[in-house]
Structure formats: structure tokens, C-alpha cells
N, C-alpha and C positions, 0 to 999 in steps of 0.2 A: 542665910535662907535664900536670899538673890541668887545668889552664886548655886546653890542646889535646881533652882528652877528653873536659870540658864539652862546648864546642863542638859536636865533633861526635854528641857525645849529643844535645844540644839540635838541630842540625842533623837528625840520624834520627828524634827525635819529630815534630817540625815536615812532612818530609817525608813519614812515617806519617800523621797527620791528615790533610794533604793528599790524599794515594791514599783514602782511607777516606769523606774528604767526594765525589770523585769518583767511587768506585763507588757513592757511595750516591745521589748524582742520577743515575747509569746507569741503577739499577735501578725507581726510583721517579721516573718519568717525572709535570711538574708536569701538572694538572686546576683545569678554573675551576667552581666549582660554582654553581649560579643556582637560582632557586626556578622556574623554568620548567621544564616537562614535556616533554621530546622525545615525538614524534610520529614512531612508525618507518610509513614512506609502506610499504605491501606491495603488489607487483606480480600482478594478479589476473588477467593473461591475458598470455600471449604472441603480437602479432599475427601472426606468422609459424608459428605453429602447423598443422597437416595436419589434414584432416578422415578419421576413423576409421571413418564408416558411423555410420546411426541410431542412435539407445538406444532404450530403453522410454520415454523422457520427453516427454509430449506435452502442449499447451495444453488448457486447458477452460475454455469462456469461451462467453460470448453469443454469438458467433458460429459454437458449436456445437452451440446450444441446454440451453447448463450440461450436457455430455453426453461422454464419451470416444469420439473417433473412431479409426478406423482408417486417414486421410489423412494419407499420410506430409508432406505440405506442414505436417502440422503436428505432427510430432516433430521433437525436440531431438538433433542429430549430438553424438558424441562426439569432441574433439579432443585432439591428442598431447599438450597439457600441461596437460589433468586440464579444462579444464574441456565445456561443451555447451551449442549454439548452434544457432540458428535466421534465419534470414533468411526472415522472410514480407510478401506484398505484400496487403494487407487485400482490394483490389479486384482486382484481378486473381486473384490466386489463390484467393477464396473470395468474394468478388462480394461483400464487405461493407464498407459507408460509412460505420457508426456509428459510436460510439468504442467502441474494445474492451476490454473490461474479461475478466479470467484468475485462473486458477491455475495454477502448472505442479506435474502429478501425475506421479508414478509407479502408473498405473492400467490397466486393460484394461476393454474393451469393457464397458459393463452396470454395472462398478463403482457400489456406491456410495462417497462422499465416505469418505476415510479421512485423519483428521489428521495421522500420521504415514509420509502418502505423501503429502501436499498441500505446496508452497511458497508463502508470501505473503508479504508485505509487513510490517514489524515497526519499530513505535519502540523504540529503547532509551530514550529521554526517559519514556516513558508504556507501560511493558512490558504493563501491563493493561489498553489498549485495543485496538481492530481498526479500524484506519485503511482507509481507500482509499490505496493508494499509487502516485501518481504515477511512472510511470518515467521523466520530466524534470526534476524537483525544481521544476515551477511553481507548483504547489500543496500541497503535500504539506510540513509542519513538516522544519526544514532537521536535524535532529537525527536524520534517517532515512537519510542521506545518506553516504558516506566519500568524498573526494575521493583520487583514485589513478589514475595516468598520465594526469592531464589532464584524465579524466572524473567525473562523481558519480555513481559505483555506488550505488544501491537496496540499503537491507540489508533483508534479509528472513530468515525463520526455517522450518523445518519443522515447517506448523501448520496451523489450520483457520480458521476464521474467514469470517462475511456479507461484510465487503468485501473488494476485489478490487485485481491491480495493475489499472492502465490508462496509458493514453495518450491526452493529449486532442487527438485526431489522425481526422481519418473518412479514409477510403480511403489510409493512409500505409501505406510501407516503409519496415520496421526491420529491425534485428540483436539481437538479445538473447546476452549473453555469459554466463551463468551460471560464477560458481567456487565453488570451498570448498566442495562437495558431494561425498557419498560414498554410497556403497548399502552397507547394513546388514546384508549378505550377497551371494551372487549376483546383479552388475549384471542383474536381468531385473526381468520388467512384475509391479509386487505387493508388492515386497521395499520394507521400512520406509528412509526415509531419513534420512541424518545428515550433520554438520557437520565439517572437518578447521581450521574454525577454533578458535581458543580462546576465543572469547566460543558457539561453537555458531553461527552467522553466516551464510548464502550470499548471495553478492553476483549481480547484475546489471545487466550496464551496459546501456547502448540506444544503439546507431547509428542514426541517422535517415538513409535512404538518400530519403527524396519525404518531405516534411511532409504533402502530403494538403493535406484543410481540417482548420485549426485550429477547434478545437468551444468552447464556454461551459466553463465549471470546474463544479463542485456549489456554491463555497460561495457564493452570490448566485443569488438570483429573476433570468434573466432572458426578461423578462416578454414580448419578441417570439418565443421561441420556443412560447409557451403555458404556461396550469396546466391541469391535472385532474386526477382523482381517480381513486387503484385500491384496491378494498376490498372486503370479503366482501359489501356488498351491491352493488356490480355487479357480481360475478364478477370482480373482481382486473383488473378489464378497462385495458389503458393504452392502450386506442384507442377510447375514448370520446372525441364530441365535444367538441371546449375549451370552457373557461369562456369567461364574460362576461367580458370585461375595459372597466371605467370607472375612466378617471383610474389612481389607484393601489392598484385593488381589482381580484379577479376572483371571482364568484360561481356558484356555482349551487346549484337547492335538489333535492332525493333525496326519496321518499318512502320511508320505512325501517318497515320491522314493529317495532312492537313485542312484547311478552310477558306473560301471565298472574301469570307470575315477577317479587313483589315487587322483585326485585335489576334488574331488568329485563335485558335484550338486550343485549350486548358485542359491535360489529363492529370488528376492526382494518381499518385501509384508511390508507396515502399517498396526501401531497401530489406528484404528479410536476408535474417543469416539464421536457420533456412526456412522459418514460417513466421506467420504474425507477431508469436512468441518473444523474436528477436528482432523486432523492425528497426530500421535506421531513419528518420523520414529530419519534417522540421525545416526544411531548404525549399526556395522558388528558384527554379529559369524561367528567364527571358528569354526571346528570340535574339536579344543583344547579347545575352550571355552565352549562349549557345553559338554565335556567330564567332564571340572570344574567347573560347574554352574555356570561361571563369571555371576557377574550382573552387567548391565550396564543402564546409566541414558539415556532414552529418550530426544527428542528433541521436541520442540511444531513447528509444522509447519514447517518441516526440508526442505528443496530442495531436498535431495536426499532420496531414501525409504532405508529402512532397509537391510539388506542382511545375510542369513544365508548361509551357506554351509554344505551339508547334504552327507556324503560319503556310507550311508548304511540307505535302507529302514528298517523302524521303526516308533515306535509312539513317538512322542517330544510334552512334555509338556512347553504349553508357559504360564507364570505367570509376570502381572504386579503387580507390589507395588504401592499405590498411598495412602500411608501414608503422602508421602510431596506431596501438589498435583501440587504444581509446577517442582517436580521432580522426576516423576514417572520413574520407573526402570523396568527391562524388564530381565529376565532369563528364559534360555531355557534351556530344560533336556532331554534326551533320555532315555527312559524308559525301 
């Protein structure tokens, strides 16, 4: 009789662990864990989305003259799932062949620039610089970029900044799909914008509906479309006749004033190849350097313009190198 109770004592224990090992892998379902980072893909536009009527949100861009207009061809529609788009034809619709370089504002007529009603362009790689941002990712460092349904949305941020998006595209149709943007009070013209991403983030994709002609990029001299110069002493002019171009130089020499003033004369002026579009700037002369023919390497698309200091009116010869044409050089001579 022991020996039967054993049994099936031992039998119910056995059977208990059993049940207990099984709910316990019901409940706690196995996981493989890996030192790799999942990558959640977020969906930034719905193509099947409805267009809701204009917003306040309009381009301002060279081909406004850096100006707010009141041409609805170039406000940004509101669409049903949150984000605002545009579809503009460069040539046709605004008779412009250049490359277009932007911000998209939240502004009215007359405005001036306001950083937190301006959109641009934003590395997270290098938070503290002001890029030009490419809306193709052809030129533009690839850490600006989120790949998402296929496309490489432009991250950008609500901000200020000298450079600009662009597209290096003359007389092209696009789509620009802005997301992850939100107005900071009543969606109207004025009101501060912000971000519904968690990095703070607005993305923009680009549909290329006509390529256009594809244009040169900024970061190389090239030297068939011209250089010359815009600066305080020709009046900022970028329709001045091109330099000399010999072999792998191009020249020309300025007669510049000088000053009474020990410290002498400061003119900023860029290098264009051949308008603002393409500037080379980023370098100081001295009157010491000037005296040494220092040469010094240009910058592609610098922030800041070039600055020479001039203590004695004369003729100064300015010559770029653009033998590396990713690093053209710049010397200047008094003659």
C-alpha cells in the first residue's frame, strides 16, 4: 500500500513540474538577442493622401529674389495625413532655369527672415554647421539623409542659416513632400514652427517629375563655366565680365583704394564660378600676405566671404589655381 502511494505521489509531482515547466514557456516567449540596433523604417507620407487647400507655407528662394511672395504656385498644400506639398515646374511656372536654391518659411509678404519660422536643411553628423542641402543626396554628406518607403528624405530642422536646400536641376519639375511638421499655435502665416518628431526633425522627400538640365555641384572649380569676382569693391557685382582663364589659372587684376588708416581697408568679396550659386570664399589676406604672395586654398560654399586688407591704393592681381579642382587656391599680388 506504501509503495502504491509512493507512486502515485511521485507520479503528481512529476506531472506538476511538467504543467509548471509549460506555462512557464507559454508565458515567456524565447528572444534572440544580438548587439545589432534595429532600425524602426517610419512612414513619412501617405501616397494616397487628399489635398486640403493651401497653407501659409511658401518657398523663398533665388528665384524670388530671397523675397516672400504672394504666388500661390508657390505655397505648400495641406494634405490629409498631416503632411504639405508642393509640385512646381521651375520653367514653366516661374520662367526660371537656374538651380534653385530655398527655404521653406512660414512668412508673409515683407517679412523679415525669422529662424523659427524658417526650414532648412540639418546634419546630425555636424549639428554645428550650415550645409547646402542637396534634395538628391548627390552631393550633400550621406548622414543627412533617412532612407524611408524607398526614398532619401532630407532631414532638416526649424532654423536659420546662409545656405540653402537646392537641387542641382535648371528648369526641372519636382514634388516636395514635407512631414513631421506642426505650427506652434494657429496653422496661419507668422506662427513659430515645430517638430512632431522625437529627434525635433522635418523630413522632405523630392519627386523628380522632368530632370531639367543637370547643373555642376559647388564642391569643384568648374572652370568652363567661368570665375569672377563679387565684392564690396565692385559692388557685389556677379555679372561682371569673366576672368582670364590660361592653362590652369584665371586672373584678373582690380584697382582697389586704399586708407589713411594704419590698419588699412578690409573688402569682403567671393570667388563665384560664375554666380553666388557657386562661391569659393572662407580665406583672409593680409597686407603681409599680400606682400608674400601667400596662397591659400579656397573653401566650396564657405559661410563666411573672403576678406582682403588693402593699406595702399594700387592694382592687385587676384589669380586662382584650379589645377585640383576640388582645391582651388587663391593669391593675390600688388603690382
Amino acid at each position: 500500500m506504501k509503495k502504491t502511494k509512493f507512486i502515485i505521489v511521485t507520479l503528481i509531482t512529476i506531472i506538476s513540474v511538467v504543467l509548471m515547466m509549460m506555462a512557464g514557456f507559454t508565458a515567456c516567449p524565447q528572444t534572440t538577442t544580438t548587439e545589432e540596433t534595429t532600425t524602426t523604417i517610419t512612414t513619412l507620407y501617405n501616397p494616397n493622401a487628399t489635398d486640403m487647400g493651401l497653407s501659409s507655407l511658401s518657398l523663398r528662394g533665388n528665384f524670388t529674389n530671397w523675397k516672400v511672395t504672394n504666388d500661390s504656385k508657390l505655397y505648400l498644400s495641406k494634405y490629409s495625413d498631416g503632411t504639405y506639398r508642393i509640385t512646381i515646374d521651375m520653367s514653366e511656372d516661374l520662367g526660371f532655369t537656374d538651380r534653385p536654391r530655398f527655404k521653406i518659411v512660414n512668412q508673409s509678404v515683407g517679412s523679415d527672415w525669422s529662424d523659427a519660422q524658417t526650414i532648412n536643411g540639418f546634419d546630425p553628423a555636424a549639428p554645428a554647421s550650415d550645409p547646402e542641402s542637396d534634395l538628391l543626396a548627390e552631393y550633400s554628406p550621406a548622414t543627412m539623409y533617412k532612407t524611408t518607403q524607398g526614398k532619401k528624405a532630407l532631414i532638416c530642422k526649424i532654423k536659420g542659416g546662409r545656405n540653402n536646400i537646392t537641387l542641382f536641376r535648371g528648369s526641372a519639375k519636382f514634388t516636395l513632400i514635407l512631414s513631421k511638421l506642426k505650427f506652434l499655435g494657429d496653422p496661419t502665416v507668422d506662427i513659430d514652427l515645430g517638430s512632431t518628431d522625437p529627434d525635433e526633425y522635418v523630413y522632405l522627400i523630392t519627386n523628380v517629375e522632368r530632370e531639367g538640365t543637370v547643373l555642376h555641384p559647388t564642391d569643384r572649380i568648374t572652370a568652363n563655366k567661368g570665375i569672377r569676382l563679387g565684392g564690396k569693391f565692385n559692388g557685389w557685382d556677379e555679372s561682371e565680365p569673366l576672368w582670364t582663364i590660361s592653362g590652369n589659372t584665371a586672373s584678373k587684376t582690380y584697382n582697389i583704394e586704399g586708407t589713411t588708416d594704419p590698419a588699412g581697408e578690409t573688402y569682403g568679396f567671393g570667388i563665384l564660378n560664375p554666380t553666388w550659386g557657386w562661391k569659393w570664399c572662407g580665406v583672409n589676406f593680409t597686407t603681409t600676405d599680400i606682400a608674400n604672395k601667400t596662397v591659400k586654398e579656397l573653401q566650396p560654399g564657405a559661410l563666411s566671404n573672403c576678406n582682403v586688407t588693402i593699406d595702399t591704393t594700387a592694382d592687385y592681381k587676384f589669380t586662382v589655381d584650379f589645377t585640383d579642382i576640388f582645391k582651388p587656391t587663391l593669391k593675390i599680388e600688388k603690382l
